[in-house]
C-alpha positions in Angstrom: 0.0 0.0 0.0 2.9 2.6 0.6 4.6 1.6 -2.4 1.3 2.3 -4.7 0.7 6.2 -2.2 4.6 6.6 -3.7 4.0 5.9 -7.2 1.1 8.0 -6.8 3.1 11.2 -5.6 4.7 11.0 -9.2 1.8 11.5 -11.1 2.1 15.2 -11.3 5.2 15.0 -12.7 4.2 12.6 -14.9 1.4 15.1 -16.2 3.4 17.9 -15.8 5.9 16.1 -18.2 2.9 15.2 -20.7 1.5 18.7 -20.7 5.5 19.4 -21.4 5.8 17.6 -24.6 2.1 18.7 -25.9 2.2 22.1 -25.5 6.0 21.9 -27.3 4.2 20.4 -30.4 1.6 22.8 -30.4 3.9 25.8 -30.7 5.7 23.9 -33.4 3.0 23.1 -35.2 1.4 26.6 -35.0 4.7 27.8 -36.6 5.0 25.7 -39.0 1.1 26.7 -40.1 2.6 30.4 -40.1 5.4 29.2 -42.4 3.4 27.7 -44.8 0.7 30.9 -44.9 3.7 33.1 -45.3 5.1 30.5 -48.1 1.4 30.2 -50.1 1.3 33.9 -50.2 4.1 34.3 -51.8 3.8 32.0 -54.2 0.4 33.4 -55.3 2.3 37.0 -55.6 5.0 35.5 -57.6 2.2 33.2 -60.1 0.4 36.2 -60.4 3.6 38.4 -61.8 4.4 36.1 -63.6 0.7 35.2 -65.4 1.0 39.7 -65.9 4.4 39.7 -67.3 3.4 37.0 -69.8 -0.1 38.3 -70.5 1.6 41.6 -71.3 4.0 40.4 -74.0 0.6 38.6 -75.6 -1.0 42.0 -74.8 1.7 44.4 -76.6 1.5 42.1 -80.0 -2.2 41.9 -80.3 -1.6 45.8 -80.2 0.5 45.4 -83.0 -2.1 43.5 -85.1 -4.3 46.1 -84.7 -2.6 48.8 -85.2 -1.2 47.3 -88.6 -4.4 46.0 -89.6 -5.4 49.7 -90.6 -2.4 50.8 -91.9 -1.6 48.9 -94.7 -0.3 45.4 -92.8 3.1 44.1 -91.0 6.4 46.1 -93.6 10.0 45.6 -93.0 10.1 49.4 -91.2 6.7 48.8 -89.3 8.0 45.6 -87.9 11.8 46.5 -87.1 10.7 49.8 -84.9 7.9 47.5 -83.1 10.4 44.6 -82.5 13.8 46.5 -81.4 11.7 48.5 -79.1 10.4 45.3 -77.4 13.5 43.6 -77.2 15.8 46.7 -75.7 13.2 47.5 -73.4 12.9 43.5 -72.4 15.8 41.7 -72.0 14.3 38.6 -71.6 13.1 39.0 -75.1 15.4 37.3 -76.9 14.0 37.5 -80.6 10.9 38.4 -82.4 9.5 36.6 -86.1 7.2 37.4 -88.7 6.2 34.7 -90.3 4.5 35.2 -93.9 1.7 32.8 -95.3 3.1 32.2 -99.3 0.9 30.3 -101.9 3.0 27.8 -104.1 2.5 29.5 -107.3 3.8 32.4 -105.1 7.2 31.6 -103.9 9.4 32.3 -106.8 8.4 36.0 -106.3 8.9 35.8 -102.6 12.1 34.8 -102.4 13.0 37.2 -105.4 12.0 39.7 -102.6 13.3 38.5 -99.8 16.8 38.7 -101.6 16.1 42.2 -102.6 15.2 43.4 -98.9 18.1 41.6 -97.6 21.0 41.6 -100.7 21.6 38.2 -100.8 20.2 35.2 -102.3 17.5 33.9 -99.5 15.0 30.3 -100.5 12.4 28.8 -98.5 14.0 26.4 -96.5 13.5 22.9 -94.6 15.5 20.4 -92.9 15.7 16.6 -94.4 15.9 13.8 -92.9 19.5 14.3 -92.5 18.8 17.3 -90.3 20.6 19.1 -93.0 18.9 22.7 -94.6 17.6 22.2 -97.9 15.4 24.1 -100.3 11.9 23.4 -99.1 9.9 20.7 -101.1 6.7 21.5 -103.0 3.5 22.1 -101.2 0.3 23.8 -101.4 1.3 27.0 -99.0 4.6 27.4 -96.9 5.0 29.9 -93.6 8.5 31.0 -94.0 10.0 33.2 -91.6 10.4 36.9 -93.3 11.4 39.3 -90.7 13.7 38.6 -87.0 15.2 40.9 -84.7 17.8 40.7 -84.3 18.6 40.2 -87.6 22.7 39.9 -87.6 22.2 36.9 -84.6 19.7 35.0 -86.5 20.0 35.8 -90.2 20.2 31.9 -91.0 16.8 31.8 -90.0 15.0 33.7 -92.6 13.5 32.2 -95.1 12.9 28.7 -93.2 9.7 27.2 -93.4 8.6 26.5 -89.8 5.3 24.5 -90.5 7.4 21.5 -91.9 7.3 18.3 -89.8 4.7 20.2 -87.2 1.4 18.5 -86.4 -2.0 20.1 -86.0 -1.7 20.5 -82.4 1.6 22.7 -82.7 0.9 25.8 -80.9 1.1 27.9 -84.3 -1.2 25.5 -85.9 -3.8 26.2 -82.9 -3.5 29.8 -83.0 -4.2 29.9 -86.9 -7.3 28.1 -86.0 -8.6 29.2 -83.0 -7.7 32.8 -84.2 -5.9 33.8 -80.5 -2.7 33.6 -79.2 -1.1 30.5 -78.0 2.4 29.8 -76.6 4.5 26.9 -77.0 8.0 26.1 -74.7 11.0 25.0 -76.8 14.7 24.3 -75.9 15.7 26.2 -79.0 14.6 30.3 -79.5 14.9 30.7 -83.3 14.8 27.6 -85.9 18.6 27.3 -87.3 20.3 29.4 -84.1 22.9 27.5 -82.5 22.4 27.1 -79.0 24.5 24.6 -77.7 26.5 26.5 -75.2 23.2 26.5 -73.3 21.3 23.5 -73.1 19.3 24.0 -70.0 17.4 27.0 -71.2 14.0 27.1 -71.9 12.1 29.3 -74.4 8.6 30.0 -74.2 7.4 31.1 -77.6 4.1 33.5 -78.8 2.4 32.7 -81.7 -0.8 35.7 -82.4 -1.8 35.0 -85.8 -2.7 37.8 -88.3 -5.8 37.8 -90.5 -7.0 40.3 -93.5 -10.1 42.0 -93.0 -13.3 39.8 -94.1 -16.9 40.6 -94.6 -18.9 38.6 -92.0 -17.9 36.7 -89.1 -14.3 35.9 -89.6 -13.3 32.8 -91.2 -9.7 31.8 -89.7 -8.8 29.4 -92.1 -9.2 31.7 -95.3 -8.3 35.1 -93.8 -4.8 33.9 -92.3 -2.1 36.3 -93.7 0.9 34.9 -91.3 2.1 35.1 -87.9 4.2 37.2 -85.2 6.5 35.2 -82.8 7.9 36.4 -79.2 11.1 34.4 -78.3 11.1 34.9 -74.7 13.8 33.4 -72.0 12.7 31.7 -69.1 16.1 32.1 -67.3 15.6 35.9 -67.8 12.4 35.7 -67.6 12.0 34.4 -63.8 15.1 36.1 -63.2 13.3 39.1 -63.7 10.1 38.2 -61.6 12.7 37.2 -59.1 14.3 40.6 -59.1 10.2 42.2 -57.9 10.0 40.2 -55.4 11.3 39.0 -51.7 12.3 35.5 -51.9 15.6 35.5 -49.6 16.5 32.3 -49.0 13.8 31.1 -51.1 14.2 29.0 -54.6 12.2 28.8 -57.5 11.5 26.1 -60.0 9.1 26.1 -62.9 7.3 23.0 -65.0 5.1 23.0 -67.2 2.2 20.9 -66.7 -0.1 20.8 -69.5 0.6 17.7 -70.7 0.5 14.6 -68.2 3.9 14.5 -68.1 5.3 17.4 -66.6 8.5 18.9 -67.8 10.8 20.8 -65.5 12.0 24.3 -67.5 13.7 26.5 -64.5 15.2 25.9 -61.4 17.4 27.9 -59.0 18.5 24.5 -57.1 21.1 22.6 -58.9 20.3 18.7 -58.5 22.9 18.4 -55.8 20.9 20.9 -53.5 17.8 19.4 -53.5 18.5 18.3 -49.9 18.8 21.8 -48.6 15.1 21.9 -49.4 13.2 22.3 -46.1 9.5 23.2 -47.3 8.0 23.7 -51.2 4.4 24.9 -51.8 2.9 25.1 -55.0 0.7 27.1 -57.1 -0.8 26.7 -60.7 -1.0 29.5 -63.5 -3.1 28.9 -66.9 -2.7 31.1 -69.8 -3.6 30.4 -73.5 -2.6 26.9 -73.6 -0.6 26.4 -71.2 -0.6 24.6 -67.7 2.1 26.0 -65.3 3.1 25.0 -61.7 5.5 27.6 -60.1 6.8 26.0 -56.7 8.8 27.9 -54.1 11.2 26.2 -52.0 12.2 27.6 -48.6 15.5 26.9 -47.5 16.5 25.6 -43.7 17.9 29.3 -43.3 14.1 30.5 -44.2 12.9 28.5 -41.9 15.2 29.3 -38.9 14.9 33.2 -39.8 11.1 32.5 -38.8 10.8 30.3 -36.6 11.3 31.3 -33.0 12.9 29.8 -29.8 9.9 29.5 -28.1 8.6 25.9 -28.8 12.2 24.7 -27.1 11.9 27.3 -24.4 8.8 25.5 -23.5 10.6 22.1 -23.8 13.5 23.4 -21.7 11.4 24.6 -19.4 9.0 22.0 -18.6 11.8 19.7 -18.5 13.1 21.6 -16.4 10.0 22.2 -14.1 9.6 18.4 -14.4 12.8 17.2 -13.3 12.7 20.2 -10.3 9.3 18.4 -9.2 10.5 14.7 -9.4 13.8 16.2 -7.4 11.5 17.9 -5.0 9.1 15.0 -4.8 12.0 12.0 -4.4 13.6 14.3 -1.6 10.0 14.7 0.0 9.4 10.9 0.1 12.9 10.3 1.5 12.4 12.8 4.1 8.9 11.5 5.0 10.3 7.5 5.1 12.9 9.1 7.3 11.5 11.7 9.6 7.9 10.0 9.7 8.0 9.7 13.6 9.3 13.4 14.0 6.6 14.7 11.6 3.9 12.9 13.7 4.6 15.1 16.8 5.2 18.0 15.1 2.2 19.1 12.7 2.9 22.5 13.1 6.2 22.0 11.4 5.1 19.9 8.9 2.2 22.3 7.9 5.1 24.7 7.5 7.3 22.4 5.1 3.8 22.3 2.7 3.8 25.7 2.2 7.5 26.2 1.6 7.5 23.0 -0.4 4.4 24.7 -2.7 6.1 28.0 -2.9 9.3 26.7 -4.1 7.6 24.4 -6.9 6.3 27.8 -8.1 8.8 30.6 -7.5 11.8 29.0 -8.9 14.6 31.5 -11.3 13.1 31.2 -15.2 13.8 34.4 -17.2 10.4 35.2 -16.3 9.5 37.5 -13.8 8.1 36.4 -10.5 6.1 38.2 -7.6 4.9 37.2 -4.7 2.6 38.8 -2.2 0.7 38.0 0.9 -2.5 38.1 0.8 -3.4 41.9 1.6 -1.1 41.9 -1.9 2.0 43.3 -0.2 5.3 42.4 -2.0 7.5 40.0 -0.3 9.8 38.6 -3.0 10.8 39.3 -6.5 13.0 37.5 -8.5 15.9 38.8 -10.9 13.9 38.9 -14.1 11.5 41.1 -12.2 14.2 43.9 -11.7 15.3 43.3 -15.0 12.0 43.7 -16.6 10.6 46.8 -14.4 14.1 48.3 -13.6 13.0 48.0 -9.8 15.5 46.7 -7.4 14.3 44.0 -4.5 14.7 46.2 -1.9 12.7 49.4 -3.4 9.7 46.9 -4.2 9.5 44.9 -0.5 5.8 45.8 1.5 4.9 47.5 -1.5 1.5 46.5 -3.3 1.9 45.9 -6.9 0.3 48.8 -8.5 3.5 51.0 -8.8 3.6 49.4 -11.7 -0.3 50.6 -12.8 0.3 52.7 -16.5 -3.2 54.0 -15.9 -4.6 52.2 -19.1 -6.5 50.2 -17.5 -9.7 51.3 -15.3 -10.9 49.7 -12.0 -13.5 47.5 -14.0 -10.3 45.8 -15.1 -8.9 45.4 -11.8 -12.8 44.4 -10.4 -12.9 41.4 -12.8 -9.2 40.1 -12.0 -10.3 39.7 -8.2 -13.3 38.2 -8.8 -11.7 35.7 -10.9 -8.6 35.1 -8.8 -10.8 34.6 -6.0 -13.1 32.4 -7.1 -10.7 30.1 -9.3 -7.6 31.1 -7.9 -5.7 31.8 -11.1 -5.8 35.1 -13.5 -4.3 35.5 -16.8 -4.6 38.6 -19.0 -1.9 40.7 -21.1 -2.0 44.0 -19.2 0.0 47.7 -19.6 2.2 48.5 -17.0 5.1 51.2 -16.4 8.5 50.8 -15.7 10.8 52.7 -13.1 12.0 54.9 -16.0 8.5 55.9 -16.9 8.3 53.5 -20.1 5.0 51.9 -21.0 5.3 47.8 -21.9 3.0 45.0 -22.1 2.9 41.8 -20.0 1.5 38.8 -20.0 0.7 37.8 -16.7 -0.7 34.5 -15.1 -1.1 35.4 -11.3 -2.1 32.0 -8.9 -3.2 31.8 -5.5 -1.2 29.5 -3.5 -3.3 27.4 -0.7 -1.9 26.4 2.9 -3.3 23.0 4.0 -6.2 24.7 5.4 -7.3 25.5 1.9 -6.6 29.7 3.2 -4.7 31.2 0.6 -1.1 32.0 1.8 0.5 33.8 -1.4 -0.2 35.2 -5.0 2.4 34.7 -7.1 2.5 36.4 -10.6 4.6 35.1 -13.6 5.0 37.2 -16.2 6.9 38.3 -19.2 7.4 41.4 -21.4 6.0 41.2 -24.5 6.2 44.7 -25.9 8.7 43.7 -28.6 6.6 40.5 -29.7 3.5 42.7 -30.1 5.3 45.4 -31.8 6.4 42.6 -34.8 3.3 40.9 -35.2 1.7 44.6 -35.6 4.8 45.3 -38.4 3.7 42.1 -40.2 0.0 42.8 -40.1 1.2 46.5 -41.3 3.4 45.4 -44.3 0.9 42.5 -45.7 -1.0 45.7 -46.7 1.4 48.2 -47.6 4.9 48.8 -49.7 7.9 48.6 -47.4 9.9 51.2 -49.7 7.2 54.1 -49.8 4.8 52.9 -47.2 1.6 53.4 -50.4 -1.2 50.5 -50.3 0.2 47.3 -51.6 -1.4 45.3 -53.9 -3.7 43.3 -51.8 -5.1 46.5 -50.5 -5.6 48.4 -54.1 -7.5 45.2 -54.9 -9.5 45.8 -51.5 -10.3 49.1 -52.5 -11.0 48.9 -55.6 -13.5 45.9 -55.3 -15.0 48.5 -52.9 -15.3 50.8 -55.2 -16.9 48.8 -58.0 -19.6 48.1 -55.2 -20.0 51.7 -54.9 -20.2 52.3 -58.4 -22.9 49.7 -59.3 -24.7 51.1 -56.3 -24.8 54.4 -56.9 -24.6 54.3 -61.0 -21.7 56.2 -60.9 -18.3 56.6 -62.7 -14.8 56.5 -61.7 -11.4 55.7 -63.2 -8.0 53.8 -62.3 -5.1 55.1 -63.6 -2.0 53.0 -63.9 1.3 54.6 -64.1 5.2 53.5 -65.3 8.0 55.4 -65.1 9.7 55.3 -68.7 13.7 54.1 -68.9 13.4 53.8 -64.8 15.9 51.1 -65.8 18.7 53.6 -66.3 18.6 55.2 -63.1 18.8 51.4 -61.7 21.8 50.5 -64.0 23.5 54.0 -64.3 23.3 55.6 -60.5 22.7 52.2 -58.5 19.3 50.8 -56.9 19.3 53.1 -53.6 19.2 56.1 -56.4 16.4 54.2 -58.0 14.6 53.9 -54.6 15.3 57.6 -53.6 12.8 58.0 -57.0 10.2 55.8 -56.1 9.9 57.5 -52.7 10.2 60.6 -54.1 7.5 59.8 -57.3 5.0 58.2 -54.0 5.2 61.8 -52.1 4.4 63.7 -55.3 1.3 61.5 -56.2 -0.1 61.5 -53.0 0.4 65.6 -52.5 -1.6 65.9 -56.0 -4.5 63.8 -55.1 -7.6 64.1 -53.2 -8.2 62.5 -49.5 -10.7 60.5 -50.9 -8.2 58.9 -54.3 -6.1 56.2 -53.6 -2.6 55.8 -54.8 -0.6 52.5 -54.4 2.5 50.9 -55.8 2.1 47.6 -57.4 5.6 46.5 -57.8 9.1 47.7 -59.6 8.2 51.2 -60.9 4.4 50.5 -61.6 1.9 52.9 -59.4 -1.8 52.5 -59.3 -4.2 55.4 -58.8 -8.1 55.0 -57.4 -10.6 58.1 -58.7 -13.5 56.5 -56.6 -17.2 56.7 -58.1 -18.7 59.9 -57.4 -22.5 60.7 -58.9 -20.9 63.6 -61.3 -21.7 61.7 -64.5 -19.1 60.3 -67.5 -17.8 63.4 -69.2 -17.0 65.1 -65.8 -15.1 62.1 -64.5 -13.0 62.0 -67.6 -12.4 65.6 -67.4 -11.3 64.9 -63.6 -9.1 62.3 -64.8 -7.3 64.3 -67.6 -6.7 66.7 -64.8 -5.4 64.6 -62.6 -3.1 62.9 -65.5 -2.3 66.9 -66.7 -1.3 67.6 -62.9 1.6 64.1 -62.8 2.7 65.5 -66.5 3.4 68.7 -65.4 4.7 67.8 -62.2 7.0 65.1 -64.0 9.0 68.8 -65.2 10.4 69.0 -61.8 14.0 67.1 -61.5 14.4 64.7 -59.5 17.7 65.5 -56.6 19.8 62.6 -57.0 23.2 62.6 -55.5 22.9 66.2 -55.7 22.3 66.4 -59.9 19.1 67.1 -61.1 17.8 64.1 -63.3 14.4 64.4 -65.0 11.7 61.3 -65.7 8.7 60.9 -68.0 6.0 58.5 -67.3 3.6 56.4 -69.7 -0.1 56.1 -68.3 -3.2 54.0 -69.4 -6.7 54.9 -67.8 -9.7 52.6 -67.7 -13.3 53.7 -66.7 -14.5 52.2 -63.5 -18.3 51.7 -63.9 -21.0 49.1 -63.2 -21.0 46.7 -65.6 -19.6 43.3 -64.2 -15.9 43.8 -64.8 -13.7 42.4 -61.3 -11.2 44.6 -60.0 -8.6 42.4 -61.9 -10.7 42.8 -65.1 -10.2 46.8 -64.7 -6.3 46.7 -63.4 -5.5 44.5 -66.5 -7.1 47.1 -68.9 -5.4 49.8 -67.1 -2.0 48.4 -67.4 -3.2 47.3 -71.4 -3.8 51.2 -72.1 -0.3 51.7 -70.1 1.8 50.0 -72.3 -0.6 51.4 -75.0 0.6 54.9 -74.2 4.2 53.5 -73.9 4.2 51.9 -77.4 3.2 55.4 -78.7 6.7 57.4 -77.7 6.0 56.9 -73.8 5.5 60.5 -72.1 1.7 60.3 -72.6 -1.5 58.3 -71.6 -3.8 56.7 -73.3 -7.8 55.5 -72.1 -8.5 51.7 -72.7 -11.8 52.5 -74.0 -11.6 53.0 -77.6 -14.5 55.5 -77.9 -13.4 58.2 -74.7 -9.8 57.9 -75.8 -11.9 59.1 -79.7 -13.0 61.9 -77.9 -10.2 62.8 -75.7 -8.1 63.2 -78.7 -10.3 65.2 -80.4 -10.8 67.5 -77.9 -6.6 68.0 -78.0 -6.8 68.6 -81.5 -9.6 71.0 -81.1 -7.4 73.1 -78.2 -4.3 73.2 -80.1 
């Protein structure tokens, strides 16, 4: 019978030790939750950059279509000032094609003028079975290749016929069909180009076909004319997206997935490194026809900059409570086998040894501070994390009550419910504001527990509690920066979008007008490459105060990413004509403004932008839909000589120019 009242005594610690190992995996799986929020939202910032980025290259050559369509079709001079301007601008552009749809009874008179654009003696070309280039072999209709830029890298590819050997399901083959864009991935960038001293790079390649004007609805397979091709890297590509966004100690790989076998076409990680992978999310991206997955894989030093030390300060400690209780609890059973007789005529002493043995198993050193009280709550012992914490010594604190340390913030209904509860469970805990001896404010969290005699009287209060000012003050800086820029402290992203689907609800509501206005500072990649990126920062900063002093209260202006600002005109019940004119105003106020230098290592330097405008009004568009159609009109404006803006509405941009013309 006394063995089993032994193995009882250790029970507690066998709970304590339980409780121990539990609450250890519960921080650690609460952090790794956090990690993998933090990890899935970057991921979904990065997918959709990289969806825009593409989307925009499709974007910019439809533009092109159009634009020729009305002005005679794609020339040599047309084509070169389009391309060269794509490609310097993009480096990740690494060629463009125009492709030329040429009957058979047509060829000899195409490549008589192929050789008199180019001065040398240029066929329509095809590889054999050999691989070897030979003059193309008769057929009904060939799609050789008439313009590239850059021409001196890839001259050996004019003329070559680039429909032989593909099958109907080739991307070019689908866009003549379906009449839209479509892109296909290659190991190659240009048919004949020699690329062997890269073999791991990927190309993904646009194909938007080109038709002549038909009566009717349009009939794809008789209108076709030919084709414009986009070369683009996917090393510079991603290095690009990469170069927008925070991924420190973060690696990217890319597959594409639209087939069932996926094919890997970037990664940072070399194949030897793929065990310094400690955690990879995920996301999917569709455009045209293609499937992509874009993972993200955070590196052990990701982890470790995230991850706190507070899962194994809980282990540490509980261990540490646990082994103090077994201690205490092996010593108590030895003392009781030992001094049973003694203890028997002495209850007054051994009613003493409970309560000291119950105060030490709570006021033991952690780097957490400890008070304890009697129970009028004056102070009778602190503990060195106390003094560290409050900047009290022992001795100033000793017969005080605790509330020298009151900061006022909290009133007496507070301080009403705390007693109440303490008294009637014996334990309080609560985060709560208290001052320093210097004066400073910090927050606490506090458990306070009332400590029983064997009476059931309570003989002490003891409060644990730590500072957790600092802890707060992060959590509040990441809750801050998931909604605004770091650099120039505008509305991020996932607040514009807020706002904006706001505004939409506003406008539908009220059947009112506004307008978004998206803004890009031209050749802000000079300042970058010429004076360094803290110059370039100094600009944005200096571009986000000058916005927001032109705009109202009531406008938002935020900054997407890179150089690329974003500006709200919320729906107001003025009607159509008087929010365009607000608008122009606005856009006539950031033109004029953009005549002031900018101070730059003390030098004046002096920066255009290009903006695109798109109507916000209630007619089922998302606040995607409208920031896409911005941006379109954006690089609109850009393709036009930059320096200007341009509406995405056809018809109000009619007018707007009109009403130039008329005040010139």
């Amino acid at each position: 019978m006394a063995g089993y009242s032994r193995m009882l005594m250790y029970v507690p610690s066998l709970i304590l030790l339980v409780s121990t190992l539990s609450l250890f995996l519960y921080v650690q799986d609460r952090e790794r939750a956090y990690i993998e929020v933090l990890l899935q939202d970057k991921v979904k910032s990065v997918s959709y950059l990289f969806q825009k980025e593409l989307q925009s290259y499709i974007d910019v050559a439809e533009q092109f279509r159009e634009g020729v369509s009305s002005r005679g079709g794609v020339t040599k001079e047309n084509f070169r000032k389009f391309a060269r301007d794509l490609v310097t601008e993009n480096p990740d552009m690494q060629s463009i094609e125009w492709g030329t749809l040429v009957d058979a009874k047509d060829r000899a008179a195409f490549e008589k003028k192929m050789q008199k654009f180019y001065g040398t003696k240029i066929l329509i070309t095809e590889y054999n079975s050999q691989n070897e280039l030979v003059p193309s072999s008769s057929k009904e209709e060939y799609l050789p290749i008439t313009y590239v830029y850059p021409v001196v890298e890839n001259k050996s590819a004019l003329g070559f016929e680039v429909n032989s050997g593909l099958s109907q399901f080739h991307a070019l083959n689908r866009a003549r069909v379906t009449g839209k864009a479509m892109l296909q991935v290659s190991g190659v960038s240009v048919p004949l180009q020699n690329h062997t001293e890269n073999q791991d790079n990927f190309y993904v390649i646009s194909y938007v076909p080109f038709y002549r004007s038909v009566s009717g609805e349009r009939e794809h397979k008789n209108a076709f004319i030919g084709y414009l091709a986009q070369v683009i890297s996917i090393k510079y590509f991603v290095e690009k997206l990469l170069a927008q966004s925070q991924l420190e100690n973060i690696n990217l790989s890319l597959l594409d997935t639209t087939e069932e076998q996926a094919v890997l076409i970037y990664q940072q990680l070399g194949s030897e490194d793929t065990d310094n992978i400690a955690h990879t999310v995920a996301q999917e991206v569709t455009l045209a026809n293609k499937v992509w997955t874009i993972n993200l894989h955070a590196t052990p030093a990701f982890i470790a900059e995230i991850q706190s030390s507070a899962s194994w300060w809980v282990l540490l400690l509980g261990l540490l409570c646990t082994a103090i209780v077994m201690i205490m609890q092996r010593v108590y059973i030895q003392s009781n086998i030992s001094l049973k007789q003694q203890l028997a005529n002495d209850a007054e002493g051994l009613h003493a040894s409970e309560i000291n043995t119950n105060l030490l198993a709570v006021t033991f050193e952690t780097h957490q501070a400890i008070l304890i009280t009697d129970p009028d709550a004056k102070i009778l012992r602190v503990n060195k994390a106390f003094t560290e914490i409050t900047g009290y010594a022992e001795h100033e604190v000793i017969g005080q009550n605790p509330r020298i340390l009151s900061s006022g913030r909290q009133n007496s209904e507070f301080y009403r419910d705390m007693w109440s509860t303490l008294l009637a469970t014996g334990k309080f805990e609560s985060e709560i504001w208290n001052r320093n001896k210097g004066g400073a404010i910090f927050l606490e969290r506090q458990t306070i527990t009332a400590v029983k005699d064997a009476m059931g009287h309570t003989a002490y209060f003891v409060s644990v509690f730590a500072d957790i000012t600092q802890q707060k003050q992060a959590e509040e800086r990441i809750k801050y920066f998931a909604f605004y820029d770091p650099l120039t402290l505008l509305p991020n992203r996932r607040l514009l979008l807020d706002r904006l689907e706001q505004a939409l609800i506003q406008a539908a509501r009220s059947q009112s007008s506004g307008a978004v206005i998206s803004i890009d500072l031209d050749n802000f990649k000079e300042i970058n490459d010429n004076l360094g990126h803290q110059c370039g920062d100094e600009v944005l900063m200096q571009f986000a105060q000058r916005l927001t002093q032109l705009l109202r209260k009531s406008d938002t202006v935020a900054r997407l990413e890179g150089d690329n600002f974003v500006l709200i005109l919320p729906a107001e019940k003025i009607g159509q004509r008087i929010t365009i004119e607000h608008a122009i105003s606005v856009i006539d106020r950031i033109l004029l403004d953009g005549k002031q230098p900018f101070i730059l290592k003390e030098s004046e330097h002096y920066i255009t932008v290009s903006i695109g405008v798109s109507m916000m009004e209630a007619g089922g568009l998302s606040a995607t839909d409208i920031l896409r159609q911005a941006d379109a009109a954006m690089y609109k404006a850009k393709a036009k000589g930059k320096r200007g803006f341009c509406f995405y509405q056809d018809a109000i941009q009619l007018l707007v120019e009109k009403r130039l013309s008329g005040n010139k």
